[in-house]
C-alpha positions, 0 to 999 in steps of 0.5 A: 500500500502506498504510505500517501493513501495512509497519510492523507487519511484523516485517522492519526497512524503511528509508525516505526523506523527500524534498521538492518544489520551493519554485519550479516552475522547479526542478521538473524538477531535484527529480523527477530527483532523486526518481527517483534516490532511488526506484530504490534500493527503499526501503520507502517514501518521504515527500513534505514539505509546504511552510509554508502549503501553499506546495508543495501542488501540487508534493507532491501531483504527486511523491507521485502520481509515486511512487506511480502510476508508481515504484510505492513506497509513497508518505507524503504529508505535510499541515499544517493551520495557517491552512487552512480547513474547506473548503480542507482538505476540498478538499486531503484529497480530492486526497490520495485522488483521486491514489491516495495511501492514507498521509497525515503529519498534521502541524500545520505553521509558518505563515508570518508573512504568512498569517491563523492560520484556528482551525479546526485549531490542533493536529495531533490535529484534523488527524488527527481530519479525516482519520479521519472524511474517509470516506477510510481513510486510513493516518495517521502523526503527528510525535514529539519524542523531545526534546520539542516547542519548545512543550511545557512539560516532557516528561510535557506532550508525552506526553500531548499525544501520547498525544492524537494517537494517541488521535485515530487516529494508525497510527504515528509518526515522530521528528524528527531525532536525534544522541544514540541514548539519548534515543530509547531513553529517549523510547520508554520512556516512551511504551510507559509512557503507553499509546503503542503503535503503531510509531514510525520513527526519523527520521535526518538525515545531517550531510554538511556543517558548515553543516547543524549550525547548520540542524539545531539550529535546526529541532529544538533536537536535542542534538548529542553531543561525538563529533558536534561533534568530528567536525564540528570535525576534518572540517567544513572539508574537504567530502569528509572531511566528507560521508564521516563525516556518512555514516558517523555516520549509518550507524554510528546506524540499526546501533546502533538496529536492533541494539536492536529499533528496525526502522523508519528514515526517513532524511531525504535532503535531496534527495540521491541520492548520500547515500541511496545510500551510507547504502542500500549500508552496510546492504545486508547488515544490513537483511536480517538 
């Protein structure tokens, strides 16, 4: 199923983003994992893409599990840094030849020991690939509600945005977020600038004090003072801790559902226990 027939639904969803192994001997471990995480029904799931398209094979195999035999709505991510024309035609059409109709398009870090190909320097000529690839592909794109590292200044990103859209983006999913306001803010202003395909709100839960450090690495996010206090009273206690990041993550998605945002993708991290209690805490909410 195409994620745009679910996303311009007006029931809100909830989503899981869940990830491949970096090695195949851990497989086994990570598609269990994948099961778990699929049986609680959610609206649909996204696969990550490995830097370098290091996890090509392995996304491509969890996505088609998903989808094929889990029968859940199945995102596929795909980067386009250092690929070429004909790599990526190449991995374009096994998208579709698995039976996967929703691609993320994402431009992707590259590692520092791969050749940067030109063709595709930005995410807008990925999605511009993909719309004329003769596949009629669901596409979603990648949004900074605290503006992309790269970008000289908010309007900047926008526009860039904006672009991406323009070039046949369905939809948008945020990066992770600890301070609701700057979504709502961010979400102003795109509507201002013309953006008007839905957006999913991207949730991360914080379930131990050393994700803190990881989350501002890979998204510069804000982290509140009530978020830091609540790092500092429990971060030292893994069970107090994981309890609470759960709960700040719960008490994120009510507050945006109670304010028109319908759409939420929770980032797993790979854990079933975490999906499920976040799952469990709207059981009653999401059909609301």
């Amino acid at each position: 199923m195409k994620l745009s027939t679910i996303l311009n639904s007006k029931k809100p969803t909830l989503s899981f983003e869940v990830f491949p192994p970096k090695q195949e001997t851990n497989f086994a471990e990570v598609e269990a994992a994948v099961r778990e995480i699929a049986l609680l029904r959610p609206s649909f799931m996204s696969v990550t893409y490995g830097a370098g398209g290091s996890t090509n094979r392995a996304t491509l195999a969890i996505a088609e599990e998903l989808n094929r035999d889990l029968n859940v709505p199945t995102l596929a991510h795909l980067t386009c840094v250092g690929a070429s024309k004909e790599s990526l035609a190449g991995q374009i059409a096994a998208i579709r030849q698995a039976g996967i109709e929703n691609v993320m398009a994402l431009r992707g870090d590259l590692p520092s020991d791969l050749p940067i190909a030109k063709e595709y320097p930005h995410a807008a000529d990925l999605v511009r690939e993909l719309r004329q690839s003769g596949y009629d592909f669901c596409i979603g794109g990648a949004c900074y509600p605290e503006i992309h590292p790269e970008s000289a200044d908010q309007k900047a990103d926008i526009r860039y945005l904006k672009e991406k859209v323009d070039a046949g983006c369905d939809f948008l999913t945020t990066q992770m977020f600890f301070d609701n306001h700057l979504l709502y803010n961010f979400l102003y202003k795109i509507r201002e600038a013309g953006i008007a395909v839905p957006v999913v709100a991207g949730i991360m839960p914080i379930t131990n004090a050393n994700q803190v450090r990881r989350a501002i690495k890979l998204s510069n996010a804000t982290i509140p003072q009530r978020f830091r206090s609540l790092v500092d009273r429990f971060g030292e206690n893994p069970a107090a801790m994981k309890q609470a990041g759960i709960a700040y993550a719960t008490d994120q998605i009510i507050d945006l559902l109670a304010n028109g945002v319908d759409h939420i993708h929770v980032y797993s991290m790979n854990k079933p226990d975490v999906a499920a209690a976040i799952r469990r805490n709207l059981s009653a909410i999401l059909e609301v």
